[in-house]
N, C-alpha and C positions, 0 to 999 in steps of 0.2 A: 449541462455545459453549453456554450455557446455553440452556435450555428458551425462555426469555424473548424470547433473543438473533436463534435461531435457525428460533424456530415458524414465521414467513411462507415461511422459502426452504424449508423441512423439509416444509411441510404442502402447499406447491406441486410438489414436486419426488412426492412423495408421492400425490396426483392426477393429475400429468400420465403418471407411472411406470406406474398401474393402468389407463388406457385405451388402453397400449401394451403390456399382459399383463406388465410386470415388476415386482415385487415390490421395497419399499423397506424393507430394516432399520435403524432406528436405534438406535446409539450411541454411549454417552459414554467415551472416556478411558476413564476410569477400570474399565471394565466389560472392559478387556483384558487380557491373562494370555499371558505366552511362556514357551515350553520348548526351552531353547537348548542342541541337541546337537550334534557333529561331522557331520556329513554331513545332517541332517534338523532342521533348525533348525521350530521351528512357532509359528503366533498362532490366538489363543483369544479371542473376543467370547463372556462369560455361559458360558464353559463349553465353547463348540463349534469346532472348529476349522475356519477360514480356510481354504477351498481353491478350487480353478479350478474343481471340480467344483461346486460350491456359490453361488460368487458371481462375477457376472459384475463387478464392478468396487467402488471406493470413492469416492467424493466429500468430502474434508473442510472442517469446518468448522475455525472459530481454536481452537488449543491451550493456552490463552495463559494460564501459570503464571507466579510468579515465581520457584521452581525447574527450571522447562525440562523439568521429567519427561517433561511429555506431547508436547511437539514431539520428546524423544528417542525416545519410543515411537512416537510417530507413524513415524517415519524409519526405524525398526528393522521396522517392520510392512510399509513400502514396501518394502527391500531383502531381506524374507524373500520375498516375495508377488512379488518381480519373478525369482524366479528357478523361480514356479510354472505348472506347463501342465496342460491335459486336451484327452489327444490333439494334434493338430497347428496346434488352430485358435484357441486362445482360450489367454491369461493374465489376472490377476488384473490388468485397469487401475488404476491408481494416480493419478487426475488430479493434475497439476501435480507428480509425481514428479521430474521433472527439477530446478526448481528448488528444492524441499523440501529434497532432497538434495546442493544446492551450498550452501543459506543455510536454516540451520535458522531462525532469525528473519532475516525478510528488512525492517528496519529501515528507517526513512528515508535515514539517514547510507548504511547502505552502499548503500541505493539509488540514492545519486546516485554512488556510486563506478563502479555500474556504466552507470548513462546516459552520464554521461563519458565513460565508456573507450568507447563504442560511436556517440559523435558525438552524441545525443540532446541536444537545449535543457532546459537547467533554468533557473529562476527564480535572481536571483545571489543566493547563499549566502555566511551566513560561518559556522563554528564555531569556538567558543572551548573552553579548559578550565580558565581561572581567570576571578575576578570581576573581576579588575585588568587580564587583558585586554580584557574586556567593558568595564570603565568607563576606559581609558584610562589607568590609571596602573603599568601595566609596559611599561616601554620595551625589554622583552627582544627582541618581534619585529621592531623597526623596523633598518635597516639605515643608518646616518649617520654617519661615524667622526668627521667634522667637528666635529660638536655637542657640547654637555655633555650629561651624563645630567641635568639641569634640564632642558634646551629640551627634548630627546625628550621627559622627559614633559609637557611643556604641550604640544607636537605632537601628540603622540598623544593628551592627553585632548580637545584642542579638535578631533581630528579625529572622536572619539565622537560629541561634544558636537554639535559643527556640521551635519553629514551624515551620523553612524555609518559610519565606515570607506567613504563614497563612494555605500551604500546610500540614503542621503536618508531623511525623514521626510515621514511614517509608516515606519517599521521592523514586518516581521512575527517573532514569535518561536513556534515550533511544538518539543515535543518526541516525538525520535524515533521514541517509544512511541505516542503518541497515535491515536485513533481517533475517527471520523464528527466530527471538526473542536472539540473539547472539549479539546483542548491548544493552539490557535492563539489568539492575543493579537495586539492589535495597539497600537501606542504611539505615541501623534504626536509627542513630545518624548523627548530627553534626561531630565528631571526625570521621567516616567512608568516612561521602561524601569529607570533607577536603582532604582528605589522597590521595583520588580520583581525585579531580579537582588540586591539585596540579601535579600531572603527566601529564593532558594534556597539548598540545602544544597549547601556548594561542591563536594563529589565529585558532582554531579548537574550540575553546569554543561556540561560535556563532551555532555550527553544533549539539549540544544535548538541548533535549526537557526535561526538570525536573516538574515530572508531580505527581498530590495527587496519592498516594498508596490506592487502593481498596482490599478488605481483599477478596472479593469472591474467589478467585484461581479457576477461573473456564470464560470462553469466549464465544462466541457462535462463529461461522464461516459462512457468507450465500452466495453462491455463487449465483450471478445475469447475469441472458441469455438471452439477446434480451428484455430487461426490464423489466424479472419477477424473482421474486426468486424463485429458483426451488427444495428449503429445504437449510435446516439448521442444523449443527453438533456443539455436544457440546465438548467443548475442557477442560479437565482437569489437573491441576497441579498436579504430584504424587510425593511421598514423601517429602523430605524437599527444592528441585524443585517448585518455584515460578511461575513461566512461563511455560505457558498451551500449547506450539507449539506444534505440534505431531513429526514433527523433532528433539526435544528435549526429548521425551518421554512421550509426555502427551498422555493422557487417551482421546480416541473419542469416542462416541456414537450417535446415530440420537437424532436430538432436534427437537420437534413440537413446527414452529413460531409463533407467534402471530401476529396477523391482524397489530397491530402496527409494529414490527419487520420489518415485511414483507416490509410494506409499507416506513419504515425510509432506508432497504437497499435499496429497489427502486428507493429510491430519489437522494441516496450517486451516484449510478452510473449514475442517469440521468443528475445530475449536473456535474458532471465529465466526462462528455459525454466516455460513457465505454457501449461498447455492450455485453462486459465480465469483469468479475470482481470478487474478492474474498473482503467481506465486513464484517470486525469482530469490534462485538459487545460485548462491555463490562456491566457487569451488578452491579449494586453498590446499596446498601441499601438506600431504599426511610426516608428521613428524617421524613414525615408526615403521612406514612401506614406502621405501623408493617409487617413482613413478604413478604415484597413488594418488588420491585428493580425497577431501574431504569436503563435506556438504553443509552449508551454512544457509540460515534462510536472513536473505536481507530483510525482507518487506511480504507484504501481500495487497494487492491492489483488489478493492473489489467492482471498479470500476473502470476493469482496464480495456485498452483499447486492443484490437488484434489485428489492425492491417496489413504490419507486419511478420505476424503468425499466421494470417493465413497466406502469406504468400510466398511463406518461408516452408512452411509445413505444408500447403496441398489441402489440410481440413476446411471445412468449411463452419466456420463457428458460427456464422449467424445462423444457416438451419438449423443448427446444435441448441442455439438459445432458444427461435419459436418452436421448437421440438418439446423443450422442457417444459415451455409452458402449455402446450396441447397434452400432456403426459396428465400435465391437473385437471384437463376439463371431465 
């Protein structure tokens, strides 16, 4: 990440590292260099090369180009470095190496491919990849052999129109790429989200997620370490601000998780093979228990920040982090 992006979790991981005797180097991307041979492949930070003798582990932050250079590099650096030892006891840890290297961008969209396939609650989603499916006038997805392709389409647009495809209004619309809640929209009509998908560029339409609107205005956050959760902050919408990010100005305070909680972010990062990770949980009105909610997983961040978790929660996650990696030496 950038200097800007990254200085609270950098400069904390960075203090908490020097009253535990271990020393933190930073860098960027760019400042990496490989020499790819047959049997001794090697990585280079500013010149010096990468070894088990040298460094006890890596922590990364986001890579995030729009040539992918650098999540390749990143990736090439994990698979060189995981095949390195000194002596019997120690390799180069790679945190969150397991999912790096399944999902080089680990996206929304195929985030929820993979909550699905592993039982996990999402928020109900829809993707499109034309503007005609969004606004109702391609009758290509509907299935009614009966009908004219006239009625399909007044079917299908009045089913936009009326409730969006059964999601109801407010509709949320989020793109895949988005971060700390700066692509989330939200539309309480038909006439707004038009107004809307008419502006995108139609090869981009495929890239937003249009998802049921939850009235809670409020999120949990749980940040997961070495595959426990180690608490939970609650994130609030304040004033006429819809979106609970603390970036954004929402309200945090510490939230006591439930056994359940606990256990559902536990899962999000082990299937996502993530040895760190930032896991927000949305909470939505139980249909069948007054006063009740239910637990949906938005996202999982595995490079999330925590300034405001720990300051919300009392934890101190950057010892939490160089702790994880002293655990592998």
């Amino acid at each position: 990440m950038s200097l800007k992006q990254s200085q609270f979790e950098v400069e904390r991981l960075a203090t908490e590292a020097e009253k535990l005797g271990v020393e933190i180097n930073r860098a960027l991307y760019r400042e990496l260099t490989f020499d790819l041979n047959n049997g001794k492949p090697r990585a280079f930070v500013r010149g010096e090369e990468i070894t088990a003798e040298n460094t006890l582990g890596i922590w990364f932050r986001v890579a995030g180009t729009i040539s992918g250079k650098y999540t390749e590099g990143r990736n090439l650096l994990i698979q060189i470095l995981e095949g390195q030892t000194h002596g019997s006891a120690h390799t180069v840890f790679c945190a969150n190496h397991e999912g790096y290297l399944k999902w080089s961008r680990m996206g929304k969209i195929s985030q929820h491919g993979v909550f699905l396939k592993n039982d996990i609650p999402v928020v109900p989603t829809k993707i499109f990849y034309t503007k005609e499916q969004i606004l109702g006038t391609n009758p290509s997805a509907l299935r009614a052999p009966s009908s004219s392709m006239a009625d399909l389409r007044l079917d299908r647009a009045g089913s936009a129109r009326d409730d969006f495809y059964g999601l109801g209004w407010p509709v949320i619309a989020k793109h895949e790429k988005g971060y700390q809640g700066k692509s989330v929209k939200k539309f309480d009509n038909f006439e707004e989200l038009e107004k809307f998908v008419r502006k995108i560029n139609e090869k981009n339409v495929g890239m937003f997620l249009w998802q049921k609107y939850l009235p809670t205005r409020w999120d949990i956050r749980v940040i997961v370490l070495d595959g426990k959760a180690i608490g939970g902050m609650k994130r609030s919408a304040v004033g006429d601000e819809f979106r609970s990010n603390f970036s954004l100005g929402g309200a945090v305070e510490k939230w006591e998780l439930s056994e359940d909680d606990k256990r559902l972010a536990e899962k999000v990062a082990k299937v996502c093979g993530l040895d760190y990770c930032g896991v927000d949980i949305m909470k939505g009105p139980n249909p069948n228990k007054e006063e009740d909610y239910d637990s949906f997983i938005l996202e999982v961040n595995r490079q999330c920040q925590f300034q405001g978790f720990e300051k919300s929660t009392g934890i101190n996650v950057a010892r939490k982090v160089v702790e994880m990696f002293l655990r592998r030496f």
